[in-house]
Backbone as numpy.savetxt, mean C-alpha at the origin, in Angstrom:
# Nx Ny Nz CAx CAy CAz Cx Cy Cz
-30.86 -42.03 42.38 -31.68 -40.84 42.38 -30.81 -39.58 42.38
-29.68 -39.71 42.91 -29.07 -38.70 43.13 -28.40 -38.12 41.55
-27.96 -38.95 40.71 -27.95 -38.90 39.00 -28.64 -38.11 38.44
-29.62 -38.20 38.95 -30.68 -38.17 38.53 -31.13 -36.55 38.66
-30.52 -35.96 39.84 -30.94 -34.69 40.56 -29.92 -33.93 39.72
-28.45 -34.78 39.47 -27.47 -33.58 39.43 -27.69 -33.64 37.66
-28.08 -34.40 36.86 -28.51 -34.25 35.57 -29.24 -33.14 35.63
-30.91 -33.11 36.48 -31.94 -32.15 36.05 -31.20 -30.54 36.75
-30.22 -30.65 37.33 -29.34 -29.55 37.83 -28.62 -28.55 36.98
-28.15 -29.57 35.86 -27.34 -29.48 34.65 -28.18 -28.84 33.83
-29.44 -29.31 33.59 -30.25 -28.72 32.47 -30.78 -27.71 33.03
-31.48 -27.25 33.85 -32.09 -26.32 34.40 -30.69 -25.08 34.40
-29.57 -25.03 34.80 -28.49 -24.57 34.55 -28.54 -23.98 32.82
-28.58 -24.94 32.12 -28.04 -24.71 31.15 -29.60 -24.01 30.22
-30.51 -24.30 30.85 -31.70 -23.80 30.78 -31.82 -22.18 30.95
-31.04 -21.79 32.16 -30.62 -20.67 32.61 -29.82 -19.98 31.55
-29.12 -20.14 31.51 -28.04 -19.60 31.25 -28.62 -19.40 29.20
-29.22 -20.25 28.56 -29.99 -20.12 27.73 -30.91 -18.70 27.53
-31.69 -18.93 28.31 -32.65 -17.67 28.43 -31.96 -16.48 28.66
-30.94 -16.39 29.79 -30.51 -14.87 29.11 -29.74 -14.61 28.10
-28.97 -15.24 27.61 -28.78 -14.94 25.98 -30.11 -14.57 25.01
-31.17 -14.91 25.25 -31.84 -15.22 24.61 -32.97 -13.31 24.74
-32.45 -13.31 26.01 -33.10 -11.75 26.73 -31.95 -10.89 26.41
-30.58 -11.40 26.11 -29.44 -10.38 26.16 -29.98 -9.69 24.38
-29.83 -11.14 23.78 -30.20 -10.82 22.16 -31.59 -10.02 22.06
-32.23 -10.03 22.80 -33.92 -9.49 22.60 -33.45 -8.23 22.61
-33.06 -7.79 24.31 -32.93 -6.35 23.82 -31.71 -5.35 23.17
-30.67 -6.24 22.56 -30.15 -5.82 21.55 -30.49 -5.43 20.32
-31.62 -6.19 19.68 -32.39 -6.02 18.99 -33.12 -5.14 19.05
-34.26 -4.29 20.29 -34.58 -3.26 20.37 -33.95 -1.60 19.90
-32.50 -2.54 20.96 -31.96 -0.96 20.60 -31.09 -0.59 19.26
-31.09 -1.60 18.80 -31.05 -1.31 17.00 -32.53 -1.38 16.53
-33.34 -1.88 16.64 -34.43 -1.35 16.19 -34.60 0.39 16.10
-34.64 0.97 17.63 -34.48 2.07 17.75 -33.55 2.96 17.04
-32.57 2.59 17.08 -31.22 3.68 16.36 -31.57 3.67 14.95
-32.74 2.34 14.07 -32.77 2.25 12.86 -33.93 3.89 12.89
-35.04 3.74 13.46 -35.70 4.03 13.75 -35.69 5.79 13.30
-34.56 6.08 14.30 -33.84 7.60 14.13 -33.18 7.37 12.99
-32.40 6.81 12.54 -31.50 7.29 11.59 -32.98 7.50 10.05
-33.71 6.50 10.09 -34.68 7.12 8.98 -35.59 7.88 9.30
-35.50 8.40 10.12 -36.73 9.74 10.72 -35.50 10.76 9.86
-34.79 10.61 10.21 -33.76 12.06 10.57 -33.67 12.28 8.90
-32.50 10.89 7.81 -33.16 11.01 6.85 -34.31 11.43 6.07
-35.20 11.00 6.66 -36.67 11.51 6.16 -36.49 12.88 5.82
-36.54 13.52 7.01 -36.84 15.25 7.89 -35.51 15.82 7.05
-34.89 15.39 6.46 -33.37 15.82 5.73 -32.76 16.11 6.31
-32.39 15.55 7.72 -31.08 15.33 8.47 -30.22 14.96 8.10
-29.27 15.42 8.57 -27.83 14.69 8.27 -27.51 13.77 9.28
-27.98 12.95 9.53 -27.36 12.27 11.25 -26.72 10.71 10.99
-26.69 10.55 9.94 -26.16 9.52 9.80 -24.17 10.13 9.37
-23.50 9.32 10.21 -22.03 10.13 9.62 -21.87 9.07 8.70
-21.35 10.66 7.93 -20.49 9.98 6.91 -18.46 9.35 6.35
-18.38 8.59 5.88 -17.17 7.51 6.32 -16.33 8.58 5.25
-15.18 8.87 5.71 -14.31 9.46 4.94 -13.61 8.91 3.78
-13.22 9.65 3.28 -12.63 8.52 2.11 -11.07 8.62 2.54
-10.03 7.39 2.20 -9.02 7.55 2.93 -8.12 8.40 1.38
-7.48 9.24 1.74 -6.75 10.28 0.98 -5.26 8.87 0.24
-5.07 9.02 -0.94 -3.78 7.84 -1.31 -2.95 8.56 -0.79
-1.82 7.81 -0.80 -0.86 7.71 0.28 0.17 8.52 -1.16
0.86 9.26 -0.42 1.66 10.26 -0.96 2.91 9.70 -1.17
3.28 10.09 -2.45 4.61 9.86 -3.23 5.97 9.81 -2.28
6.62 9.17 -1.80 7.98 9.62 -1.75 9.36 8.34 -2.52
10.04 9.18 -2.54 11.52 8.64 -3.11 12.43 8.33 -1.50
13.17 7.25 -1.32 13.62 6.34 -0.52 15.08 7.60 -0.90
15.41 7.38 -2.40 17.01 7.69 -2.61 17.25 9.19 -2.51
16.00 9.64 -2.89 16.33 11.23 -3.13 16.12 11.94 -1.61
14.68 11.38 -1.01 14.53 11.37 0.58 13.38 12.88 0.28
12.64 12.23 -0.84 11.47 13.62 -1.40 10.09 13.20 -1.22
9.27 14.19 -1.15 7.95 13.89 -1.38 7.58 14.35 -2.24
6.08 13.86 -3.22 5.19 13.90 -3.91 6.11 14.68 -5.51
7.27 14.22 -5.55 7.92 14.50 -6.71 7.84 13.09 -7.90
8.52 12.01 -7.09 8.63 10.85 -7.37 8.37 9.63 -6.62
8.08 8.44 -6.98 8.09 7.43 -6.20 9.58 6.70 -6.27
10.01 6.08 -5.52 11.12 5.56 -5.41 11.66 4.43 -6.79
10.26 3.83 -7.29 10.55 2.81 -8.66 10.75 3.52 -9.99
10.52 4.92 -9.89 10.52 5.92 -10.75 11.70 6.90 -10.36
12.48 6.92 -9.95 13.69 7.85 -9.39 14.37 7.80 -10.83
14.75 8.90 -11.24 16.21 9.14 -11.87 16.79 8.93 -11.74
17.39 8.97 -10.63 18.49 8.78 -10.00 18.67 7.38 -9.98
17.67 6.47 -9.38 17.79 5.09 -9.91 18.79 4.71 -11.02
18.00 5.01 -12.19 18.60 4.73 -13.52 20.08 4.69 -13.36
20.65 5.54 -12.87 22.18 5.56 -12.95 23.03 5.17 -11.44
23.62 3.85 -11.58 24.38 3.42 -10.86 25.51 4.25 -10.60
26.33 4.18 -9.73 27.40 4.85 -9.33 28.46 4.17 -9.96
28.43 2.64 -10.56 29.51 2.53 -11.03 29.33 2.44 -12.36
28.20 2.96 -13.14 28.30 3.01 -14.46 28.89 4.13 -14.57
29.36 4.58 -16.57 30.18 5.46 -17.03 28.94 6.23 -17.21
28.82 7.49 -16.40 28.56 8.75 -16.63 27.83 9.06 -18.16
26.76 9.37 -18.14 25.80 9.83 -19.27 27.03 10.63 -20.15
27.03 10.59 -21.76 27.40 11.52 -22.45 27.81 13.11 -22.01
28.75 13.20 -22.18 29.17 15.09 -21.86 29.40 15.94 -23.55
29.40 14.89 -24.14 29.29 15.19 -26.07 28.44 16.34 -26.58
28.97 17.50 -27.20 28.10 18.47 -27.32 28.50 19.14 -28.67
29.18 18.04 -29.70 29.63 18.00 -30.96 28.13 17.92 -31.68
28.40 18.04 -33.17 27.57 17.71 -34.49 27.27 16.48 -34.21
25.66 16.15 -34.08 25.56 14.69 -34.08 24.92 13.85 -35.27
25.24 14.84 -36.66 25.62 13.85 -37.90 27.08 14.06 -37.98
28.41 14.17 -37.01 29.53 14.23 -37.58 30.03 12.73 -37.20
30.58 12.15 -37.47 30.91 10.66 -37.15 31.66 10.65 -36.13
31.31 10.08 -34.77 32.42 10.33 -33.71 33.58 9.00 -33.61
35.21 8.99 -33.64 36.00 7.97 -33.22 35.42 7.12 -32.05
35.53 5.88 -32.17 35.07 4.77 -31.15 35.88 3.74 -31.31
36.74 3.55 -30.13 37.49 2.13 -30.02 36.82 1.18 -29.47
36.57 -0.44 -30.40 36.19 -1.37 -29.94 37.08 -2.56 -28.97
38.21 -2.06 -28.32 39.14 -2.80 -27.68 38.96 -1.75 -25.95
39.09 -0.78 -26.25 38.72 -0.05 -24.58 37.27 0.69 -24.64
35.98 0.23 -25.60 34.82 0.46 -25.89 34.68 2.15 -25.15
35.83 3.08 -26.09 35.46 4.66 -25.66 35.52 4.98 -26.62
34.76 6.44 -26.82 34.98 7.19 -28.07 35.90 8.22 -28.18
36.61 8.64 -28.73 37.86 9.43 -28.81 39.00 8.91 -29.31
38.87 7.54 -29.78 40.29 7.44 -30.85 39.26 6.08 -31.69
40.09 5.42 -32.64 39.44 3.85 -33.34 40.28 2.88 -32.53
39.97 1.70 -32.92 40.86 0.79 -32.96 41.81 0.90 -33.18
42.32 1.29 -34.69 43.60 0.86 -34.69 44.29 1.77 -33.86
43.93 3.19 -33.59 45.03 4.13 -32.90 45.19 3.79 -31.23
44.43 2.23 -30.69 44.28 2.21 -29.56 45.33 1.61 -28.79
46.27 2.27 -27.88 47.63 2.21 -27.17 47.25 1.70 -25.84
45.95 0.42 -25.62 45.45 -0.29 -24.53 46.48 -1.52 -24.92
47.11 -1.68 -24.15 48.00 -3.44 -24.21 47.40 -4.30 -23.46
46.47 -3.98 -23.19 45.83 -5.06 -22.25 45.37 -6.33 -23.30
45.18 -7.22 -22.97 43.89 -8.33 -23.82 43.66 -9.19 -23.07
42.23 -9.38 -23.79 41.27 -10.20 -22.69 41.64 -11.58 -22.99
């Protein structure tokens, strides 16, 4: 009998504990009922009372290398483009239909091949 008591103990418990969830959810429900309630009155009446969600602003440009804002993004840098150990952009400010000398043994322009006094070989 005693099984028997602490079973119907268990349910009545759990019986409990049932019902106020059941009262917690009820009047949760009210009070969104209510808040629905106002927010379309207010609508109605041409309130503004419902807020409105901002829009989030994009996130502003900066460069990592240059250490800039809203000029460049960092995958777009100029500065990128040119390594520190490449040869320096053109300083050439000759005729550029005049044919410029280019040696293919020290790959510079300013003499040919044959006039090239590199003894090196690869």
């Amino acid at each position: 009998m005693s099984d028997l008591n602490n079973y119907l103990y268990v349910c009545f418990g759990q019986i409990n504990f049932l019902n106020s969830v059941i009262v917690d959810l009820q009047r949760k429900n009210e009070e969104l009922k209510i808040k629905l309630k106002k927010l379309v009155l207010s609508e109605f009446n041409g309130n503004d009372a419902v807020p409105k969600r901002k829009k989030k602003s994009a996130p502003r440009l900066f460069c990592d290398i240059c250490d800039c804002f809203d000029l460049h993004d960092t995958e777009d840098c100029p500065t990128q483009a040119q390594s520190p150990d490449s040869i320096p952009h053109t300083t050439y400010h000759g005729n550029p239909s005049e044919e410029r000398p280019y040696c293919d043994i020290c790959e510079v322009f300013g003499h040919t091949t044959e006039s090239c006094n590199d003894d090196q070989t690869f």
